[in-house]
C-alpha positions as CSV (number, residue, x, y, z in Angstrom):
1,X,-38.3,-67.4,-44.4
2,X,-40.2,-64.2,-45.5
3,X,-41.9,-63.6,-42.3
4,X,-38.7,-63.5,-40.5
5,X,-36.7,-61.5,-42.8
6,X,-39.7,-59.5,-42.2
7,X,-39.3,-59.4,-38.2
8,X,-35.6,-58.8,-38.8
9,X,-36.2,-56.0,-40.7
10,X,-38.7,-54.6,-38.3
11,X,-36.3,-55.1,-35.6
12,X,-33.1,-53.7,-36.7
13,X,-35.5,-50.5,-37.6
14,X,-37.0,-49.9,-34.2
15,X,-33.5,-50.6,-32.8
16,X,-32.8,-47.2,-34.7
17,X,-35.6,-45.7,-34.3
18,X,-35.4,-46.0,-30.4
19,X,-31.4,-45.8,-29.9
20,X,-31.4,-42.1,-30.6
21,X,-34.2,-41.5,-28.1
22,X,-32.6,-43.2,-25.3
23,X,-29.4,-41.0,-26.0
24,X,-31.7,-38.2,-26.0
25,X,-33.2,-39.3,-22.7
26,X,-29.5,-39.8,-21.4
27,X,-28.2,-35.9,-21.9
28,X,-31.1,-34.3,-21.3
29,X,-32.2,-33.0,-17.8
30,X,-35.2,-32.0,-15.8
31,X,-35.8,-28.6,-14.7
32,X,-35.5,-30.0,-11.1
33,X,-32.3,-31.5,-11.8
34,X,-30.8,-28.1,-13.5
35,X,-31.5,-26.1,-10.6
36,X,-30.3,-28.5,-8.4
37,X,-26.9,-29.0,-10.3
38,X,-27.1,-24.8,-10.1
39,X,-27.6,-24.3,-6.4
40,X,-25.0,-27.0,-5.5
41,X,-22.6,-24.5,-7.6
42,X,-23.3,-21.6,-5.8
43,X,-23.2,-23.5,-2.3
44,X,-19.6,-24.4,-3.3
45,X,-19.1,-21.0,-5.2
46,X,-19.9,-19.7,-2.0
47,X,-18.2,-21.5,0.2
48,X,-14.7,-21.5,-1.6
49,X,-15.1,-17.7,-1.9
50,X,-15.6,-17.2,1.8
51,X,-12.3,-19.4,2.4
52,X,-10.1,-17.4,-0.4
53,X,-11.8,-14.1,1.8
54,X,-11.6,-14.5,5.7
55,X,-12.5,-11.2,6.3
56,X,-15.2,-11.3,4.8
57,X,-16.5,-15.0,5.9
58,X,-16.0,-13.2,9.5
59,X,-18.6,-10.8,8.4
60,X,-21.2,-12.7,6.9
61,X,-20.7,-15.5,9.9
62,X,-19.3,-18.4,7.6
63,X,-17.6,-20.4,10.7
64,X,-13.6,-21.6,10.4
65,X,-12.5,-18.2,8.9
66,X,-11.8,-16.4,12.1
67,X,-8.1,-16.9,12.8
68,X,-6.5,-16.0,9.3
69,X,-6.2,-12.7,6.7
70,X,-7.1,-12.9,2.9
71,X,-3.8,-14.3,1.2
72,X,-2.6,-11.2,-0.9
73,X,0.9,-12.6,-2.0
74,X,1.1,-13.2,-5.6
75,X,0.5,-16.8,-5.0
76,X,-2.8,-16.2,-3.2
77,X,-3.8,-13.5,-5.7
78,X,-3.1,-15.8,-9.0
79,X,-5.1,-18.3,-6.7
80,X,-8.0,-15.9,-6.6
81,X,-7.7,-15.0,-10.1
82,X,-7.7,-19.2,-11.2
83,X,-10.7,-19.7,-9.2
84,X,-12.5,-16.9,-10.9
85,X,-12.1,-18.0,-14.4
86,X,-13.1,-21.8,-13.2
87,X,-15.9,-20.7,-11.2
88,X,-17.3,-18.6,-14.2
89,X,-16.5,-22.0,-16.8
90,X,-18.5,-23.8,-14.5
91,X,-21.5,-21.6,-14.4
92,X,-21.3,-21.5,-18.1
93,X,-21.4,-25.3,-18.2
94,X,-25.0,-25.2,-16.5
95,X,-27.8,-24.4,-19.2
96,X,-29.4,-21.6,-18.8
97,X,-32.2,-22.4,-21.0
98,X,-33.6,-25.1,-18.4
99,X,-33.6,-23.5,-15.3
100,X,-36.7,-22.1,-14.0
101,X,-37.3,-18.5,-14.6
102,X,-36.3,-17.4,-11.2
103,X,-33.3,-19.2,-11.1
104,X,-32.6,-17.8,-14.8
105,X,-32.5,-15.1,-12.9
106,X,-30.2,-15.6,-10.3
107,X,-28.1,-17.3,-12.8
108,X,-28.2,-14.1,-15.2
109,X,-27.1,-12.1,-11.6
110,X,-24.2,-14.6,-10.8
111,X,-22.8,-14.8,-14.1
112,X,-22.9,-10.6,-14.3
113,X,-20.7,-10.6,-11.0
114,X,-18.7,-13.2,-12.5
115,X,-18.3,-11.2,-15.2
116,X,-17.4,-8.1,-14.4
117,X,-14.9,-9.4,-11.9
118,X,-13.4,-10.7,-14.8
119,X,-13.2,-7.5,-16.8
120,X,-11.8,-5.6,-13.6
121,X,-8.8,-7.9,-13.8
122,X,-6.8,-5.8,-16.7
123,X,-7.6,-2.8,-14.3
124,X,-5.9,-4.3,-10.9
125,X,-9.6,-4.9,-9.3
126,X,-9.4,-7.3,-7.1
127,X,-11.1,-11.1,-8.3
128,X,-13.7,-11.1,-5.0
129,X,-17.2,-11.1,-7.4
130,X,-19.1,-9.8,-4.4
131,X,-19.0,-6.0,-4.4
132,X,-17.6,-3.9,-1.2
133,X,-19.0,-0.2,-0.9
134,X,-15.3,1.0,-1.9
135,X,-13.5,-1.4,-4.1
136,X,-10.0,-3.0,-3.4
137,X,-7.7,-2.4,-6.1
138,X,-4.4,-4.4,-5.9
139,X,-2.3,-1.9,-7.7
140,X,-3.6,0.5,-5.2
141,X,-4.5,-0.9,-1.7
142,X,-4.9,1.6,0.4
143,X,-6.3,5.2,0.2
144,X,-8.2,7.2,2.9
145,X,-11.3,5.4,2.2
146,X,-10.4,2.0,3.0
147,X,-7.2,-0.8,3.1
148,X,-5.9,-2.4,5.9
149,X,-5.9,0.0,8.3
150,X,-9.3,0.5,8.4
151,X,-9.8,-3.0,7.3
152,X,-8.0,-5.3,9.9
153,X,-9.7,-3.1,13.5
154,X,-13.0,-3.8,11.5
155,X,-12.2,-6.8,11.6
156,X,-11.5,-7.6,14.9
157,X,-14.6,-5.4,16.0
158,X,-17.2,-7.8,14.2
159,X,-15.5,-11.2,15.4
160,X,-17.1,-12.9,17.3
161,X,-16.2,-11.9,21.5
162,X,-18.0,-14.2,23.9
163,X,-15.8,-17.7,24.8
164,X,-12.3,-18.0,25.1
165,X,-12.0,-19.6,21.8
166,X,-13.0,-16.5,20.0
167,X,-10.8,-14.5,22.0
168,X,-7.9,-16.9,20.6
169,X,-8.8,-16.5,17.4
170,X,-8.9,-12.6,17.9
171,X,-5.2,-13.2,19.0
172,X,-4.1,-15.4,15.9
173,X,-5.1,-12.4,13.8
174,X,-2.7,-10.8,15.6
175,X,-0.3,-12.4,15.1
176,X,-0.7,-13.4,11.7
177,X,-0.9,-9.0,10.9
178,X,2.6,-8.1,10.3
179,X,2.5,-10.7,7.1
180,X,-0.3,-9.2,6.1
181,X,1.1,-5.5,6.5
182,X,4.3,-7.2,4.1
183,X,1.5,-8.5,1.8
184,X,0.3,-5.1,1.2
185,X,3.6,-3.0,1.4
186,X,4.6,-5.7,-1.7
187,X,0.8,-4.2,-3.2
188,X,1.9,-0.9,-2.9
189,X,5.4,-1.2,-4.0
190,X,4.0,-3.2,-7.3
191,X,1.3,-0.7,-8.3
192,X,4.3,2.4,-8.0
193,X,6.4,0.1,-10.4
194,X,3.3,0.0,-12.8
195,X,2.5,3.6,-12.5
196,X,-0.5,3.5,-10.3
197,X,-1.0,6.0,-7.3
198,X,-4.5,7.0,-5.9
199,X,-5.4,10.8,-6.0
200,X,-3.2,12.9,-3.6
201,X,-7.0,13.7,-2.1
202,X,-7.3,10.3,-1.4
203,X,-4.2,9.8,0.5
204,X,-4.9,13.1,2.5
205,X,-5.6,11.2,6.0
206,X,-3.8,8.0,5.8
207,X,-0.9,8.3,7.3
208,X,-3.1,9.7,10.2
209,X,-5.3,6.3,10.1
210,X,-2.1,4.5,10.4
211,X,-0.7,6.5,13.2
212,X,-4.2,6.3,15.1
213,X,-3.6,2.7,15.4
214,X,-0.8,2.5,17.2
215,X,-0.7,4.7,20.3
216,X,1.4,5.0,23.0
217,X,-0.8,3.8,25.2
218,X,-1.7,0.3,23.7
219,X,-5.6,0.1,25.5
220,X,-6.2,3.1,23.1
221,X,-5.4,1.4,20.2
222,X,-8.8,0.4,18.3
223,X,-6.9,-3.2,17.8
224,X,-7.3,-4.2,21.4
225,X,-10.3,-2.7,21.8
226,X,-11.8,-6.4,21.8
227,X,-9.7,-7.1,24.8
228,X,-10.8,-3.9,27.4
229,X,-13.6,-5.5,28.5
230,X,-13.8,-9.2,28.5
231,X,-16.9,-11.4,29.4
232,X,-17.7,-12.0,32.5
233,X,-18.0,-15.9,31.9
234,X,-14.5,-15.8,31.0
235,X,-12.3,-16.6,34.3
236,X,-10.3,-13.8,35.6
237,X,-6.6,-16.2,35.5
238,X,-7.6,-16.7,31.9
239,X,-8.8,-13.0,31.1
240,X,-5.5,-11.9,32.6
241,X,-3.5,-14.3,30.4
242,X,-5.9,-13.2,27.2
243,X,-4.9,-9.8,27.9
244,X,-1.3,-9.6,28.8
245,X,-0.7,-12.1,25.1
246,X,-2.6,-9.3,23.5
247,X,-0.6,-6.6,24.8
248,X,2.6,-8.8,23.9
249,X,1.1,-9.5,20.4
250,X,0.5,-5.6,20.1
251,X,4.3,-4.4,21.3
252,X,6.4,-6.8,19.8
253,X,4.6,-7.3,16.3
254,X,1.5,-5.4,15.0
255,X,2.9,-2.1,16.5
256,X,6.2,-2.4,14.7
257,X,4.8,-4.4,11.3
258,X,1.9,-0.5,11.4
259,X,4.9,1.8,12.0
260,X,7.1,-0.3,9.4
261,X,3.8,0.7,7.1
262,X,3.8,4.1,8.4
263,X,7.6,4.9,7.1
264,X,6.6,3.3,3.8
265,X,3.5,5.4,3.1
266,X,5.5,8.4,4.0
267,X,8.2,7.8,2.2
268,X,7.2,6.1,-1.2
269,X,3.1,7.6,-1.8
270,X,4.7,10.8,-0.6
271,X,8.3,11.4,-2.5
272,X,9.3,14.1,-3.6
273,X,8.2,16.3,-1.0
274,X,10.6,17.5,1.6
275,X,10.4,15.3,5.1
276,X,10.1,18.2,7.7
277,X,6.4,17.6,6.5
278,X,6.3,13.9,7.6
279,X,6.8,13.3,11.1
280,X,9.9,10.3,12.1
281,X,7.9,8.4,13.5
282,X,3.8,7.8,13.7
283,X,4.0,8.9,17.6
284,X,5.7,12.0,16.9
285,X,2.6,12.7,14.2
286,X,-0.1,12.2,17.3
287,X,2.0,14.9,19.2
288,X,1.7,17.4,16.7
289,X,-0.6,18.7,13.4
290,X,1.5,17.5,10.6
291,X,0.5,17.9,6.9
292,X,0.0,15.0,5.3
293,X,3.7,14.9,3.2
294,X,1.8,14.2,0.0
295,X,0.1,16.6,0.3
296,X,2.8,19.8,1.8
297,X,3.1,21.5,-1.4
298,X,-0.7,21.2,-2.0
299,X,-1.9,23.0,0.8
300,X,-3.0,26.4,1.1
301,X,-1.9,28.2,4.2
302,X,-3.6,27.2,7.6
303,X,-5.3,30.9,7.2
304,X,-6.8,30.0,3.7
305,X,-7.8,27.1,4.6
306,X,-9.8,28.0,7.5
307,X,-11.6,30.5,6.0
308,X,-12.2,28.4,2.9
309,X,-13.6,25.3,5.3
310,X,-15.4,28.3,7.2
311,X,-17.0,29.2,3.1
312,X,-17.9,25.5,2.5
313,X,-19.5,25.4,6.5
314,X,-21.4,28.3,6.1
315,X,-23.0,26.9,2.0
316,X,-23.4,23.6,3.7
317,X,-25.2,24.7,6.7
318,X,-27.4,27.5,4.7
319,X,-28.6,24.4,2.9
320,X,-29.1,22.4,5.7
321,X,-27.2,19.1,5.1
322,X,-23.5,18.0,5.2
323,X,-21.2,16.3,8.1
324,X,-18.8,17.9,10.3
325,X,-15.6,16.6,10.5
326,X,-12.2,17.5,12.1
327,X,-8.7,17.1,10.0
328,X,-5.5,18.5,11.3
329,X,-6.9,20.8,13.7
330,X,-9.4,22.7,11.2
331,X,-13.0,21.9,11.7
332,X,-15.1,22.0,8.4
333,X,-18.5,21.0,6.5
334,X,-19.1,18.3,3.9
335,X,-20.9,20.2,1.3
């Protein structure tokens, strides 16, 4: 009886003894299992960023991107914005503290991008964690040094152009551009309702940028440029038809959808300032120098400011740097 009061004693103690160590051995994870758990985030990280960011999938060559434009309605921005703070919960959810150091330190690197596209919410950055040379800011989309009228002929210039296929894609972005142009005229008209305009030096050549895009002459226009000179491979029947949708595409839509953007830009960044300094129409801008209307009463004369481009030429040259560039007829120095 004693000996088996004994074993039942023993028993029931092991049972305790071992019970927490099997739950331990549950929850806890090998290093090999933590990174793996870590680099399946960022494949998917990856992956659902590259489909909220076509654009930018085209650049990096993530395939099934090709035929659309990032979603910049309120929906697809709140979309963005959701995904940002899940993505960065997730990450969060991995522990650190059992990676390997080099993945500690990719995981310290994510989490900072994460982060700080995070914190550029309350300032109208856009939720993209993956840094772009100039940064898009919703409540102020477009500015001399990038938006979509530098954006989208990018765009099309880095697709892929070797099989009809691509080509059809090239044309789906086409036609898909006038919502897009809407997406960001609905940007623009959001950030003047909060207050936000760029610099008036940072407008100073956008309405030409916008203008330069459409031409007269649509073979000019840097958004067919994809469709001048088509492979050889491609059958002439079929390059014909390619072209002749393209120039449709170009007449009937994404002309009208950048001279509807035109007006806008002219008439909203740029009020207040009397309209014999905007042209009617972004034609009638390529015809003639035209001050940027934002910029009219900013100006100095054409006679200051050729001799004070001719100052900043001569300092720039004297020092033996600096880019030459052209802007409404008056050629000058980047200092």
């Amino acid at each position: 009886m004693i000996r088996t009061l004994l074993m039942l004693a023993f028993s029931a103690g092991s049972a305790l003894f071992v019970m927490p160590l099997l739950a331990f051995a549950q929850t806890s994870s090998s290093p090999v299992e933590v990174t793996g758990k870590f680099r399946e985030y960022l494949d998917e990280d990856w992956k659902r960023w590259m489909q909220e960011y076509p654009e930018a999938a085209t650049s990096a060559g993530f395939p099934g991107q090709n035929r659309r434009w990032s979603d910049v309605s309120r929906e697809g921005i709140e979309a963005k914005i959701h995904h940002l703070h899940e993505s960065l919960a997730k990450l969060k959810s991995i522990s650190r503290d059992e990676l390997p150091a080099g993945e500690q330190l990719n995981y310290d690197l994510y989490r900072e991008l994460l982060e700080t596209a995070e914190e550029g919410l309350q300032y109208g950055d856009d939720p993209m964690p993956f840094r772009h040379v100039v940064p898009f800011n919703m409540w102020m989309p477009m500015t001399q040094m990038g938006g979509i009228q530098q954006g989208i002929p990018s765009t099309l210039a880095t697709m892929p152009h070797q099989t009809v296929a691509d080509y059809e894609d090239i044309l789906a972005r086409l036609e898909a551009v006038p919502k897009n142009v809407e997406q960001n005229i609905t940007l623009l008209q959001e950030g003047l309702r909060k207050g936000y305009t760029p610099p008036k030096l940072m407008l100073r050549d956008l309405p030409k940028q916008i203008a330069d895009l459409i031409p007269d002459d649509a073979w000019k226009s840097a958004l067919l440029a994809p469709f001048v000179d088509l492979p050889v491979g491609i059958p002439d029947r079929r390059r014909k038809s390619l072209r002749d949708r393209a120039s449709k595409l170009y007449v009937g839509l994404v002309a009208p959808a950048f001279q509807k953007l035109y007006d806008y830009v002219c008439a909203n960044l740029c009020a207040g300032v009397p309209r014999i300094h905007c042209r009617d129409s972004a034609a009638q801008w390529r015809r003639g120098v035209c001050v940027p209307c934002a910029l009219a009463n900013d100006y100095e004369s054409d006679a200051t400011a050729d001799s004070r481009n001719r100052s900043l030429r001569s300092e720039a040259n004297s020092r033996g740097n600096g880019q030459s560039h052209r802007f409404d007829g008056i050629q000058g120095q980047l200092p």
